[in-house]
DSSP file (Angstrom, degrees, kcal/mol; ACC not computed):
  #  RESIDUE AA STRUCTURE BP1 BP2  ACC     N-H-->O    O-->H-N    N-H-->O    O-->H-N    TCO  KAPPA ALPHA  PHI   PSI    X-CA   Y-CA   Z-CA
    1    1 A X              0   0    0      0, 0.0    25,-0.1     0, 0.0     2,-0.1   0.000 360.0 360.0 360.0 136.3   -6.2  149.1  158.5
    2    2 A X  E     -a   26   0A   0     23,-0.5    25,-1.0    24,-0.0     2,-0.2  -0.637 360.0-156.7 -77.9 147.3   -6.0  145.5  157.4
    3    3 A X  E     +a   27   0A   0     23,-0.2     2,-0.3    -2,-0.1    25,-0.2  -0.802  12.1 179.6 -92.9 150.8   -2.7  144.1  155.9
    4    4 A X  E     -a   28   0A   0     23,-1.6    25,-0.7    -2,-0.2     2,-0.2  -0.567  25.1-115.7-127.3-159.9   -2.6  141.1  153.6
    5    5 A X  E  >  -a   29   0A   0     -2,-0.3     4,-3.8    23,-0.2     5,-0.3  -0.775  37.2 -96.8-134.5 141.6    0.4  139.3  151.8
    6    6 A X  H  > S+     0   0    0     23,-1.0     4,-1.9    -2,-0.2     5,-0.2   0.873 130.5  45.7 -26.4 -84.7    1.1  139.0  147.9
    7    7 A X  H >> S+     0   0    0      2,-0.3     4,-1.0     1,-0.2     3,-0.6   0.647 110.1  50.0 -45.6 -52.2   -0.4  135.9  147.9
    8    8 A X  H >> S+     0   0    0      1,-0.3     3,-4.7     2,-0.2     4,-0.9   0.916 119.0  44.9 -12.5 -81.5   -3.9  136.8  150.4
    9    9 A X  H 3< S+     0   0    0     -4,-3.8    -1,-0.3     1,-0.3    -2,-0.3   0.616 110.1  50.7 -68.2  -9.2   -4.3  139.7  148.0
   10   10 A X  H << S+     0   0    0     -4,-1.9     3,-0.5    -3,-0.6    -1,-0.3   0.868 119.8  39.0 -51.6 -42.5   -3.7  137.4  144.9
   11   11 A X  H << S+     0   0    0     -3,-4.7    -2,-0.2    -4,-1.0    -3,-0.1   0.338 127.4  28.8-123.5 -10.5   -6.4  134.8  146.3
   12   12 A X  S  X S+     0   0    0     -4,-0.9     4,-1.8    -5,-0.2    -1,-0.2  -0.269  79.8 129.6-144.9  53.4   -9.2  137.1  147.7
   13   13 A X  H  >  +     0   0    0     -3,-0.5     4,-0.8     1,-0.2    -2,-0.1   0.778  66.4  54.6 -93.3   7.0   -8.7  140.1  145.4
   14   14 A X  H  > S+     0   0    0      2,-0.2     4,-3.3     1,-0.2     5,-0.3   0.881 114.3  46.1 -89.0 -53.2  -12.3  140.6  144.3
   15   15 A X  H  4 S+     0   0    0      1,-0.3     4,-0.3     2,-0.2    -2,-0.2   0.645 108.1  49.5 -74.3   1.5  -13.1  140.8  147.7
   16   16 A X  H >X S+     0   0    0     -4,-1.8     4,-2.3    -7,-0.2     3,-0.6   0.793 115.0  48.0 -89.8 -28.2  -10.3  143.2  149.1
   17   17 A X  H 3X S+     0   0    0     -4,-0.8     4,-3.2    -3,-0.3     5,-0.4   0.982 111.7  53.1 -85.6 -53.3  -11.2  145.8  146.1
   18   18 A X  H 3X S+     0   0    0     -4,-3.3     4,-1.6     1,-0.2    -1,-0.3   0.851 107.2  48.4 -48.1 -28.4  -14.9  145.3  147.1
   19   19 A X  H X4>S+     0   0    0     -3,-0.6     5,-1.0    -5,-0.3     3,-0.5   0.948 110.6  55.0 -95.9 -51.1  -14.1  146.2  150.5
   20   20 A X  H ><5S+     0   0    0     -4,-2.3     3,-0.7     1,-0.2    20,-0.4   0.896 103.9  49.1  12.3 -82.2  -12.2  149.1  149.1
   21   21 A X  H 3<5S+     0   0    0     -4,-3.2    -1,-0.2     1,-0.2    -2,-0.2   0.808 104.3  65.1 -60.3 -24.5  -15.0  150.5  147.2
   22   22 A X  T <<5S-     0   0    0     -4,-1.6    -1,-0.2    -3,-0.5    -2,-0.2   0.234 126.2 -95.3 -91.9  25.6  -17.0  150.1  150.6
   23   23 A X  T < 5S+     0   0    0     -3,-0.7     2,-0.8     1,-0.1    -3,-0.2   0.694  96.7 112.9  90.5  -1.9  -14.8  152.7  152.5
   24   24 A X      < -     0   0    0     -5,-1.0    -2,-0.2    -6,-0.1    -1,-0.1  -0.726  54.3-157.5-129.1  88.6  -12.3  150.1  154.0
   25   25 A X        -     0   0    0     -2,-0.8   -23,-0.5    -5,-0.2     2,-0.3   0.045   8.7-152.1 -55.7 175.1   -8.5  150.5  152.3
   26   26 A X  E     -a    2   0A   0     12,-0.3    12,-2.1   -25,-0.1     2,-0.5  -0.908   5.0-144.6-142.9 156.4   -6.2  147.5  152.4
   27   27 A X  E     -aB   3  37A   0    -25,-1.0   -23,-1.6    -2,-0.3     2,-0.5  -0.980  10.8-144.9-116.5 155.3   -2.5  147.4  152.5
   28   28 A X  E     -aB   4  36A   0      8,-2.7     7,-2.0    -2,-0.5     8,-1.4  -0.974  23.5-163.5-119.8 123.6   -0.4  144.4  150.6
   29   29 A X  E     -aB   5  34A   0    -25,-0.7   -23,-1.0    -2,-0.5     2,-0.2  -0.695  16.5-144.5 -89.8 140.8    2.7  143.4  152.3
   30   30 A X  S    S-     0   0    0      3,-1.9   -25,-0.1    -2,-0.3    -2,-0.0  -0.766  80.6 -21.1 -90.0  91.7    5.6  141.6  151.5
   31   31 A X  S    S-     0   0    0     -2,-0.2     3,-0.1     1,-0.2   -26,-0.0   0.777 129.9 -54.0  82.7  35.4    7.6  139.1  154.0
   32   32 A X  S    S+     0   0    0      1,-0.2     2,-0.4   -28,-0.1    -1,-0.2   0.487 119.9 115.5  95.5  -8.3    5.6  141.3  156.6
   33   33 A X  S    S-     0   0    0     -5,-0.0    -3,-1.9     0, 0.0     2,-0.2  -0.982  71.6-115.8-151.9 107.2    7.1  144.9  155.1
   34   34 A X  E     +B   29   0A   0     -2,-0.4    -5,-0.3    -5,-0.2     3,-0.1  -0.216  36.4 174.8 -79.0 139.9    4.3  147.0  153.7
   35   35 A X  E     -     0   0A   0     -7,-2.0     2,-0.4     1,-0.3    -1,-0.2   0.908  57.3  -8.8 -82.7 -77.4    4.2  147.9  149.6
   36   36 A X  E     -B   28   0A   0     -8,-1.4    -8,-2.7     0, 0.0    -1,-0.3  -0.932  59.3-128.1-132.0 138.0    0.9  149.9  148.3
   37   37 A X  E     -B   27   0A   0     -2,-0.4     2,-0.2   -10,-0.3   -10,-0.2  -0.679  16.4-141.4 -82.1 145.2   -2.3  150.8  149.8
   38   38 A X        +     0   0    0    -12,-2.1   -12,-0.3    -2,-0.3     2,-0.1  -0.426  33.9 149.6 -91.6 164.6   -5.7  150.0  148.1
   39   39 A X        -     0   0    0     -2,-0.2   -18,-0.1   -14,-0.2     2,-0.1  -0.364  42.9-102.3 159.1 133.4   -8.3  152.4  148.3
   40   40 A X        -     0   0    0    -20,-0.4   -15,-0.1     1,-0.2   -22,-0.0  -0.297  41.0-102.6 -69.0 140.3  -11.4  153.5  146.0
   41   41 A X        -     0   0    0     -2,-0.1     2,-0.4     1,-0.1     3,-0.2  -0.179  28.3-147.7 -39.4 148.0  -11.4  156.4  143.9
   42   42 A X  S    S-     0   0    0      1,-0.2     3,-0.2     0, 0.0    -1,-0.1  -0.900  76.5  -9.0-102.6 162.4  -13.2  159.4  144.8
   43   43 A X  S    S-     0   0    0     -2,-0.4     2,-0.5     1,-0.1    -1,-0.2   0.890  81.0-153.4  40.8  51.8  -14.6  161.4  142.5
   44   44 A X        -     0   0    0     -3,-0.2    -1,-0.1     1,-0.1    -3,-0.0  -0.520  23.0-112.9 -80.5 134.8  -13.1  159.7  139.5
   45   45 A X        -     0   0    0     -2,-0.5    -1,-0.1    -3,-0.2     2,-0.1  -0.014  33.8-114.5 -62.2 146.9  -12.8  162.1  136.7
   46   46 A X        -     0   0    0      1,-0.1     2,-0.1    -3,-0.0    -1,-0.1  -0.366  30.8 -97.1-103.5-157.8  -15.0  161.2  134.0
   47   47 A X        -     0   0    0     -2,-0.1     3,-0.1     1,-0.1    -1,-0.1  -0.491  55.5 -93.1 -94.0 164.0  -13.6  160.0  130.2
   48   48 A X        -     0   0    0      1,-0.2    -1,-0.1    -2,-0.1     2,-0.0  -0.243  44.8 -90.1 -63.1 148.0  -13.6  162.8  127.9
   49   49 A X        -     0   0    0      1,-0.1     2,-0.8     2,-0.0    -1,-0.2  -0.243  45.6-114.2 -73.5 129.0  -16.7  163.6  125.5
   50   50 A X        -     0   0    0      1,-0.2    -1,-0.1    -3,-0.1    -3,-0.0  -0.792  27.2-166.7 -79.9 135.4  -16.4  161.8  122.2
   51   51 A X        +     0   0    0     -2,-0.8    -1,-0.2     3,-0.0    -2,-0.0   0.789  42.7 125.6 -73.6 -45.8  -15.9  164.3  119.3
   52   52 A X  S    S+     0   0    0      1,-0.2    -2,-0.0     2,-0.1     0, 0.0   0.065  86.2  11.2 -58.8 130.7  -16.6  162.0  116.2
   53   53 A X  S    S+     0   0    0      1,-0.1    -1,-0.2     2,-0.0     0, 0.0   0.968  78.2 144.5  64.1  45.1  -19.6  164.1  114.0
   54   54 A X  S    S+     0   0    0      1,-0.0    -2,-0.1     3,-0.0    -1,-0.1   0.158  77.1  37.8 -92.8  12.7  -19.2  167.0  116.1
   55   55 A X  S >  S+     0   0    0      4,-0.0     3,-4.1    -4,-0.0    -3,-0.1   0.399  77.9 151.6-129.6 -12.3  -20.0  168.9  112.8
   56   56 A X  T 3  S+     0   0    0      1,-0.3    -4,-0.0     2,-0.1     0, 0.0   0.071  77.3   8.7 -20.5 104.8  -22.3  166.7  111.7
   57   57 A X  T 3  S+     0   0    0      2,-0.3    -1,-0.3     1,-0.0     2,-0.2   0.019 109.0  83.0 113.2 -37.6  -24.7  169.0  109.4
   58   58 A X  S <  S+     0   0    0     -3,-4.1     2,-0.2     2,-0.0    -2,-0.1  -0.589  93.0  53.2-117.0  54.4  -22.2  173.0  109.3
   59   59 A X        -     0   0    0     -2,-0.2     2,-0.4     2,-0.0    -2,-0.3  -0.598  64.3-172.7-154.8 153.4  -19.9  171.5  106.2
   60   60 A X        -     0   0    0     -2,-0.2     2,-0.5     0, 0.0    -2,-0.0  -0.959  20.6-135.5-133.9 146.6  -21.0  170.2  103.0
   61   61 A X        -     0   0    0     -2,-0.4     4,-0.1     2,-0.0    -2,-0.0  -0.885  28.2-124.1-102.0 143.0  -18.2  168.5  100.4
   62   62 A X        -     0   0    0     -2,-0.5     3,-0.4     1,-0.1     0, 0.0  -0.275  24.2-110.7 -81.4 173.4  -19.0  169.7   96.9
   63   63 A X  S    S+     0   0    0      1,-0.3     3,-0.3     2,-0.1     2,-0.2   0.443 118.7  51.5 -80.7 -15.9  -19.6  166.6   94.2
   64   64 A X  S  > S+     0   0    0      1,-0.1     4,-0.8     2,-0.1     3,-0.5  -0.328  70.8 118.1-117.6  68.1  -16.6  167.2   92.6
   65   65 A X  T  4 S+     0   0    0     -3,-0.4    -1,-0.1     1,-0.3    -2,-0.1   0.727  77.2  56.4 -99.2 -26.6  -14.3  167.2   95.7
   66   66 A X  T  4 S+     0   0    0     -3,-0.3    -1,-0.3     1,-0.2    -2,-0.1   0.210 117.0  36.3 -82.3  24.4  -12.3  164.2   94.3
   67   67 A X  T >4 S+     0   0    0     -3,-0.5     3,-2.5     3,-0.0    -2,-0.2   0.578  81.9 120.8-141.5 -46.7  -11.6  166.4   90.9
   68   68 A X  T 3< S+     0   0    0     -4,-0.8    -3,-0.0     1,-0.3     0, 0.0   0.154  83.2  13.2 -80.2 155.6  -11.2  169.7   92.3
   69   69 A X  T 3> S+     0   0    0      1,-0.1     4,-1.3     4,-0.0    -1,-0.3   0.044  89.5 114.3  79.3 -29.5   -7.4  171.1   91.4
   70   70 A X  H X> S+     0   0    0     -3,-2.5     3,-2.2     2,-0.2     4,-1.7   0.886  71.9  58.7 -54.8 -33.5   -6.8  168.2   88.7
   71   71 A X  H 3> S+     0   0    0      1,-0.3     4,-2.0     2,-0.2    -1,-0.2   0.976 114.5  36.6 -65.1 -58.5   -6.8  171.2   85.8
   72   72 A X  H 3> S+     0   0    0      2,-0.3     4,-0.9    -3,-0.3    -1,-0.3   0.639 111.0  61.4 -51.2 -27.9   -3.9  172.8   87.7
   73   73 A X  H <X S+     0   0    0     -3,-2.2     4,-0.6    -4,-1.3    -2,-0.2   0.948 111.9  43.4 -71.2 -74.2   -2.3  169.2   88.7
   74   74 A X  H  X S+     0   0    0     -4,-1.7     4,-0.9     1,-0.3    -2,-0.3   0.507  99.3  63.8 -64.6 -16.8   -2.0  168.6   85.0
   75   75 A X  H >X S+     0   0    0     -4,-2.0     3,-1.6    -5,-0.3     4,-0.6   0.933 112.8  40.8 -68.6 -76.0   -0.7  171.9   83.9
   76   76 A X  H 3< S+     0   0    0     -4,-0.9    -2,-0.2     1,-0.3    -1,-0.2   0.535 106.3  59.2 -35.3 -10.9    2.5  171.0   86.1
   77   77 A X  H >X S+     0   0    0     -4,-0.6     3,-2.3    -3,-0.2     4,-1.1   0.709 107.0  54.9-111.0 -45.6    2.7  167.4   85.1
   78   78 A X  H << S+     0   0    0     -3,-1.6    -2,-0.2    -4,-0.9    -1,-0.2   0.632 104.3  46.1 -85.3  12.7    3.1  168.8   81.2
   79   79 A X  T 3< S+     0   0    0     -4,-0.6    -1,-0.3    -3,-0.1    -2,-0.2   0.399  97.1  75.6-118.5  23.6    5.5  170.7   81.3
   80   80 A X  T <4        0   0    0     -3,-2.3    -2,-0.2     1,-0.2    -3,-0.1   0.879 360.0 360.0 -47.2 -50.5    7.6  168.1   83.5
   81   81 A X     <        0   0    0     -4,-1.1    -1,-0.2     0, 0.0    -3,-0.1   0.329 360.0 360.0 -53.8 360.0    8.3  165.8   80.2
């Protein structure tokens, strides 16, 4: 397995992650003393379904939806004073 140094993998790092993704993991060393291994995903899970309008069509908001309650708001409010 190849080793590099910070600096290598700083200076050639498109082409150690390509080499990755082509089956061939890398380690990065420091002062000779090895850190992290590279290596391509398998199987990477994929991102989660967007939801937004996942109802789109089964609820309807009535026309008076900004109103609804005021009669009942205002009962409380008068006898606040």
């Amino acid at each position: 397995m190849l080793t590099v140094n910070i600096h290598e993998a700083k200076t050639h790092l498109s082409r150690l992650v390509e080499q990755a993704v082509q089956g061939e993991p890398f380690v990065i060393a420091r002062a000779g003393k090895p850190l992290v291994m590279v290596s391509a995903l398998i199987d990477a899970p994929p991102s989660p379904a967007k939801r937004l309008g996942f109802m789109a069509g089964q609820i309807s908001v009535p026309d008076d939806f900004d109103r609804m309650g005021g009669l009942e708001i205002e009962q409380l409010f008068d006898g606040a004073a």
